[in-house]
Structures are given as C-alpha cells and as structure tokens.
N, C-alpha and C positions, 0 to 999 in steps of 0.2 A: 504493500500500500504506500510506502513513504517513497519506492521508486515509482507510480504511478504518478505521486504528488509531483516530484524532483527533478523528471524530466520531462523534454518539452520537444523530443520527437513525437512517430508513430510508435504506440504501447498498447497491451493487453496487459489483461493478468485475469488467473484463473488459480483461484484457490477453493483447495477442497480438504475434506477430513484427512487426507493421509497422512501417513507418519512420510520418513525422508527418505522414500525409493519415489522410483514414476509411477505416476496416478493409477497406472496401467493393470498393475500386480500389489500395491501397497497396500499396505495395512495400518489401520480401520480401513474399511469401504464406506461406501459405495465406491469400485472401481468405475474408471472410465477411460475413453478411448484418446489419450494424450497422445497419440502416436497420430492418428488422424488431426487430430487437432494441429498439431506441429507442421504436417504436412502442408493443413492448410495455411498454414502462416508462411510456410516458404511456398509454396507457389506463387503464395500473392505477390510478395517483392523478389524473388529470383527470377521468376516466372514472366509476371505480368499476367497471371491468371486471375480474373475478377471470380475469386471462390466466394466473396460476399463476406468475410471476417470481418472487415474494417467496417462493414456497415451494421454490425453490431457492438453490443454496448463495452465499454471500456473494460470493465470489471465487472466478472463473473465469480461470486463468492458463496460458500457452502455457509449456511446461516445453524448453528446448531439449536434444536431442542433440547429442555431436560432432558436428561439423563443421568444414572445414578455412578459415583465414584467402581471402576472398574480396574483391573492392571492390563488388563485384557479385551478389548473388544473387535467382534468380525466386522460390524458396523457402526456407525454413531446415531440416531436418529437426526432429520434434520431435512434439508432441501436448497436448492438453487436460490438467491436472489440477484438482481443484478443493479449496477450504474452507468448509464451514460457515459457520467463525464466521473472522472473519482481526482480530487475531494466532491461529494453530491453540490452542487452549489444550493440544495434547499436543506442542506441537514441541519439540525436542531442538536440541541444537547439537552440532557438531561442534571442537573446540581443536585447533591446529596448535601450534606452536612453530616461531619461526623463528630456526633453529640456525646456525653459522657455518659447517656444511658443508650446510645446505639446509635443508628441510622437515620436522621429526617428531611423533614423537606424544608423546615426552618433552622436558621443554629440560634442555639441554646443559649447560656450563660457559660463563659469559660470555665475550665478546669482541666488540671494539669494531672494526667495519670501516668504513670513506672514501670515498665517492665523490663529484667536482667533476663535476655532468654538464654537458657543452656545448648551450647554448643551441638547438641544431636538433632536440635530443633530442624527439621529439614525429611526426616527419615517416611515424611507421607509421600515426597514427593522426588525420591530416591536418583531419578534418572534424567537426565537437563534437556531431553525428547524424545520423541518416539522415534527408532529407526525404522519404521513401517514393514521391519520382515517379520511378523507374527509373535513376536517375545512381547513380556507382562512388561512392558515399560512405560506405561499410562498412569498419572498419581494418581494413590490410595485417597480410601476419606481423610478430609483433613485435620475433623474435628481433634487428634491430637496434638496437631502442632497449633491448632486454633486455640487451643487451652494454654499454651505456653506463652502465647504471644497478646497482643493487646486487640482485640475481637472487638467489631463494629457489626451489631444485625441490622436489619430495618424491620419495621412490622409486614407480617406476611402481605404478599402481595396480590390488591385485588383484580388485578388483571392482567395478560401477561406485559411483560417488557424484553423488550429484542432493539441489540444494538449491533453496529458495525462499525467496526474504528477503531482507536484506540484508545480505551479507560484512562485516565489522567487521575491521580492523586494527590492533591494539595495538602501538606503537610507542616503547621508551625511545630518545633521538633525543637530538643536539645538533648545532647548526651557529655556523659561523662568523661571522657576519651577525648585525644587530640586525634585518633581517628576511629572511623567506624561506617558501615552501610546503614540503610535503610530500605528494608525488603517489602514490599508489600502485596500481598495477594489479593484476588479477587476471584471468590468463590460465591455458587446456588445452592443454599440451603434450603433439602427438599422438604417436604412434610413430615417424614419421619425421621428428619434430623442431620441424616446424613450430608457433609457438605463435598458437594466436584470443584474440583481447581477449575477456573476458568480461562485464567490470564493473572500472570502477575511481573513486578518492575521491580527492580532496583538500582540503588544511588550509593556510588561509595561517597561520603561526604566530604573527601578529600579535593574531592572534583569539582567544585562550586563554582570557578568560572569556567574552568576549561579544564579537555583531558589532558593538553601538551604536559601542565605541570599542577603540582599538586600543592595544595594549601591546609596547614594543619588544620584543625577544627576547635575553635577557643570551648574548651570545657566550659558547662554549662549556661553558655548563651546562646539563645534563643536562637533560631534560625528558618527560615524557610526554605520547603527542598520540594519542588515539583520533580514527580516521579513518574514517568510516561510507561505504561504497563507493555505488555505485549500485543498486538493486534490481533483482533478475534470477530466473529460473528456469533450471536448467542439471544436466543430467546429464554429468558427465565417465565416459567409457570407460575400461575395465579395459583398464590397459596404458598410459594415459596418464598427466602427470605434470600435477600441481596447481602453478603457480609463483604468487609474489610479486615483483614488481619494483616498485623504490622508488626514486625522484628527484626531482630539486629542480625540473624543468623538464618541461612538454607543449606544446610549441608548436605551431599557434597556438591553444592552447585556454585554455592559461595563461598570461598577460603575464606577464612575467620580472622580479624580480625586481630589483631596481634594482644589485647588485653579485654577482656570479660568489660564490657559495654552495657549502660545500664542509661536505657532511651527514654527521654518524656516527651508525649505527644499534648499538646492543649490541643483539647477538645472543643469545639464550638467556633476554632476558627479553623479549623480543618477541613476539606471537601473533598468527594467524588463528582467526578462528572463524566458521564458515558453519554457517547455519542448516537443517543438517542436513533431507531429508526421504524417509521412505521408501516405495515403491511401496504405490498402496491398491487393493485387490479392486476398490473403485469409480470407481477413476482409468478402466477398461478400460470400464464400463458407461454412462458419462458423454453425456448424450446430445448429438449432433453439433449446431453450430452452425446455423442456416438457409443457402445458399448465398445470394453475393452479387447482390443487386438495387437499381438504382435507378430512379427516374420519369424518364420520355424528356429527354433534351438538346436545348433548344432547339436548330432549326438553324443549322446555319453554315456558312462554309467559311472553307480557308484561305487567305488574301493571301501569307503567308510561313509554313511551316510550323516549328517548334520546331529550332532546331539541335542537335545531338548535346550534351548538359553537359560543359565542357573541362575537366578536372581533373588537372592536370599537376604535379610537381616538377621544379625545375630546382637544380641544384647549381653553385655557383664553383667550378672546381677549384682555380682562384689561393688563393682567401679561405675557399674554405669556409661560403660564406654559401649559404644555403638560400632561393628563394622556391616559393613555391604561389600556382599561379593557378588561378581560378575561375570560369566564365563557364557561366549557364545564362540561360533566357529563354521564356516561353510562344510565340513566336511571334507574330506578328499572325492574327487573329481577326477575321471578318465576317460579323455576326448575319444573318436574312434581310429585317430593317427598314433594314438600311444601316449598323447603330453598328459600327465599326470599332474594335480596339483592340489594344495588345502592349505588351510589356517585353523589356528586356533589364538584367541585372546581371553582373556585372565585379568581382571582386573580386582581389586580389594581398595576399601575406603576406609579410613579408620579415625575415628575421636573421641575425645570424653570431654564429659558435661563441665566440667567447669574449669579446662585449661585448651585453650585457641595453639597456642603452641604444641597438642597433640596430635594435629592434625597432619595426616598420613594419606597417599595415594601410592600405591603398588599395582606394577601392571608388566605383564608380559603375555609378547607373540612367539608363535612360532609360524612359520611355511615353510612348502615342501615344495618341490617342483622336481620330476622324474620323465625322463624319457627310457624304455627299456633298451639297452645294450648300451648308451652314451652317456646317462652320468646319473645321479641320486643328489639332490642339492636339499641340506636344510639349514635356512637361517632364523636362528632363536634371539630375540631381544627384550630386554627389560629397562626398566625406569620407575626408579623412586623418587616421589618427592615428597619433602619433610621440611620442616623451618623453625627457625628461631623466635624473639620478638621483632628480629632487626634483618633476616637475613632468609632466602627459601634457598634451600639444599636440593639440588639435582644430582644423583646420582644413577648412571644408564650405561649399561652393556651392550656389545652385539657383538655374536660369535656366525662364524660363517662353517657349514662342513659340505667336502664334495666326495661321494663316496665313502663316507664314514670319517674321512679326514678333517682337521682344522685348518680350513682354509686363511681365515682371516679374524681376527682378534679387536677390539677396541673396548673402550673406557671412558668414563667424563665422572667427574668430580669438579660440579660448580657451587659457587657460594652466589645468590643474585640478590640483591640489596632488597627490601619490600617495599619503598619507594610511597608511600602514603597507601598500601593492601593490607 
C-alpha cells in the first residue's frame, strides 16, 4: 500500500491472505491464479496487448472477516474488495480514544498507568510471518500476553466495523530507560473472549527524529510516539470488542532492550485511529480472481520426504525462561537426470523474564547436493547470536565437505556495538 501511495508511475497491487510463497500454492487460501495474473501484466506493457488490467481498479485487497486465533489455517474467511485510485481519495477514518477504563469515542480525564513487561512477553505471537508453506506459524490467542501488557477494550460492538489501511496509534508515553520500544498491537476480541492479532507496530524510541542516528530517550519525560501499525484489511463482528495492547517487549520478534523498561502511557490523550471503510454496491460485483495454475513440475521423486515443521515452546518452570524451537526442511529431492538435493534448518530462541541481556538466537542449516558417480556435496552452517548491555555477539561457522571430505573451513567472532537497540 505505501508503494501504491509512493509512486507515480503505472501500478497495481493485489493482496490476498497468503503467507510469503505465490498466491498460486500459499498458505492460508483462498488460492489464486497469480501466474495468469502476471501474464496479464506483461503483455500489456511488453506486448502492447490491450488485456484490459489497466482499466481496472488500482488495488485489489483480500478484506478479512472474524475469525478465531489459529497456528494453522487452510483458509481465512473473508473476500475481495477493491480501489480505484489507492490512497481512496473518499476515505474517512475512524478516532478511538484510549481511556483509563478502555476504548471510547470521547477521551476521558487523564491518567497515567505502569507496566514493567517480562521479557517472554511475545510467546502468542512466536513467528514474525507466515511463510505460507502449510507450518503452524499464525499467532496464538493473545489474551496472555494481553495480560502482561497495558490492554485497551472498547464496548462490544454494535455493528460490524471493516477497515483498510493502516491503524495508526497515538501514544503520550514515558519510560524509565535512556532506551527502549514501544510495541503495540491491535487485536478482535471475539464473544467468547478469545483475542486474533490483527496488525500491530513498533517504535524503538531511540529513533524520534530519524533512523540515520539515534537519540537517547530522557528518563521519565513525557513524550509522544506515533506508531504506524502494519497494513491490513479487516472486518470486526458486531459483538466483538476492538482492543489495544501496548508493551515494551515481542519476543522473539523484538531484541530486548538492553535494561528491564518500565513504560507509562497517559491515558485520555492517547488515540487509535483506523482507516475506516464502508461496504461498496461494487465490492459484491467484483469480478473473481482466475483459479490457480501453474506449468508442469519437472519430475522427481522423493529420497526423504519433508518432515512435519517442529514449532514448539518450552517453559522453565524453575527460571521462567522461555525457549522456541524451530525446525523445518524441504526434504531431499531427486530430479529424473540424477541432481539430488535438501535442507534442513534449526532454529532455537531463548530468554528469561527478567534479564534483556539473556537473550539468545541459535540457528543452523545444513544442504546437500549429489549427482551419482561425480560428487556428494554437504554444507553445514551455524550462527549464534547473544549480547551484552552494550554490545551483540555474533558468532557463525561454515564447514564445506565433498565426498565425505572437508573441503572448506570458516569462522567469525564479532563484537557489534547496540547503537540505541
């Protein structure tokens, strides 16, 4: 959306539910025919073919329904809507206010609420996107990291509300720290409670004018932090509740902070504002996508076929330290000329609640690549990273072997400064 805004050629865009493969075969569905689609786009300017693209609407965007928190889904419910011109030149917004007793459409009386969140805070929403190849990597409910952090509801809602854009969060804020983020989600909280991530933003507060360089952040003075969320399309259900939750920590999606941050929001000059959109006569008439197709898969078969994605947490109960591990892998693969190939990666997250400098990411690949009678190739690589208050530690291997031999060797031990992270 912000490259539709940005530039000032010929554009489309076309967004739909899938995680980060082509629309084609990804995961969630509804699949669709991106491959046609593309086609049509180059004829039209390779070509000089009048396929008729351009005389459709600019943006083409998958608008979600409710739906309930999943790790997993084959579909998302939901449907097409479209814009002419994107930004809509008629669109509206919607202000929220976020009040000390929740969500309104007036603000309140000010008041200054605290929260120190613990370092594991993040573990609903474990994985920083979907890779759209069928693995649980969709956030959990959220209501336990909503507990941990400073939760805005609104009163249930008496009809639905569907917005496209980007939710914006206005934040008067101060924290304890010369530095620290401000994280803030935006979830639909259904009638039985449960809340789905929808979208959500974060602000390192070191970056107040600019990302060139960083500017410490005066402890305990006030401040304001506009926090521009993620862009989405999303209809919340009448009867459901619109929340904001706000904290200093998403692990592991956010490195922590180099000291335990203890954030105050004033409430009543605070605001949400979603970019309101309302149902169009021609959202219903919209014509349907192509179904998906693609040109024949060379053949193959499999040596070893993909193992199931491991995507587990594990809790200390002694410490309270939280890790996630992560292992996915194509499988080994063999063409019908003989080339052989596979991967697998390995990843592990690791922290505890109440020290920022425990924070740990371990991760190792390995591939193979074989031809029979000319060679057996495997290269294994790893990389740790760890850090100080003052410093992230990289440390990364990569060994090479050709028929069982060591081919090639390497090593890194870096020290990188944290620079206002």
């Amino acid at each position: 959306m912000r490259l539709l805004d940005g530039l000032d050629v010929p554009r489309k865009g076309l967004i739909g539910p899938w995680g980060h493969q082509y629309p084609h075969h990804a995961n969630p569905g509804p699949n669709a025919g991106f491959l046609q689609e593309a086609l049509r786009w180059w004829d039209h300017w390779l070509k000089d073919i009048d396929t008729g693209i351009m005389a459709e609407p600019m943006l083409r965007a998958w608008m979600h329904d409710s739906y309930p928190p999943r790790a997993l889904y084959d579909d998302i419910p939901g449907g097409y809507v479209a814009e002419q011109i994107w930004p809509a030149p008629d669109a509206s917004s919607r202000l929220f206010h976020l009040n000390a007793d929740g969500i309104g459409d007036q603000a309140e009386v000010e008041a200054a609420l605290s929260v120190t969140c613990p370092q594991t805070l993040g573990s609903c929403t474990p994985i920083w996107g979907n890779n759209g190849n069928g693995a649980p990597e969709c956030p959990l409910d959220q209501r336990p990291d909503d507990a941990l952090s400073l939760a805005f509801d609104s009163a249930p809602l008496s009809q639905p509300l569907a917005f496209l854009g980007t939710p914006v969060v206005a934040l008067d804020l101060a924290i304890d720290q010369p530095q620290g983020f401000v994280v803030v989600r935006l979830s639909e909280v259904l009638a039985d409670g449960v809340a789905t991530l929808i979208s959500y933003g974060l602000m390192n507060l070191t970056h107040d004018a600019t990302h060139e360089t960083t500017t410490p952040v005066v402890p305990g003075q006030r401040r304001h932090a506009t926090v521009r969320l993620n862009d989405n399309g999303h209809r919340f259900a009448a009867g459901s509740r619109v929340r904001v939750a706000v904290s200093t920590a998403l692990w592991p999606i956010v490195w922590p902070s180099p000291h335990p941050v203890r954030l105050t929001v004033f409430t009543g000059a605070s605001t949400l504002e979603l970019p309101a959109r309302q149902d169009r006569a021609g959202d219903a008439n919209l014509a349907p996508l192509p179904p998906a197709e693609q040109s024949r898969v060379h053949p193959r078969v499999w040596v070893a076929t993909p193992a199931p994605t491991v995507a587990r947490t594990e809790r200390d109960l002694a410490t309270g330290g939280l890790d996630l591990a992560h292992e996915e892998g194509d499988g080994t693969t063999r063409l019908d000329h003989g080339w052989t190939f596979g991967d697998v990666v390995r990843r592990r997250y690791h922290i505890d609640p109440d020290d920022p400098t425990s924070a740990r990411v371990d991760w190792q690949g390995t591939q193979t690549y074989s031809r029979p009678g000319a060679f057996d190739i495997r290269i294994e690589a790893t990389q740790s990273v760890s850090c100080t208050a003052t410093d992230f530690i990289v440390h990364a291997t990569l060994e090479a072997h050709r028929d069982g031999h060591p081919v090639f060797s390497r090593r890194w031990l870096e020290h990188i400064p944290r620079d206002g992270v």
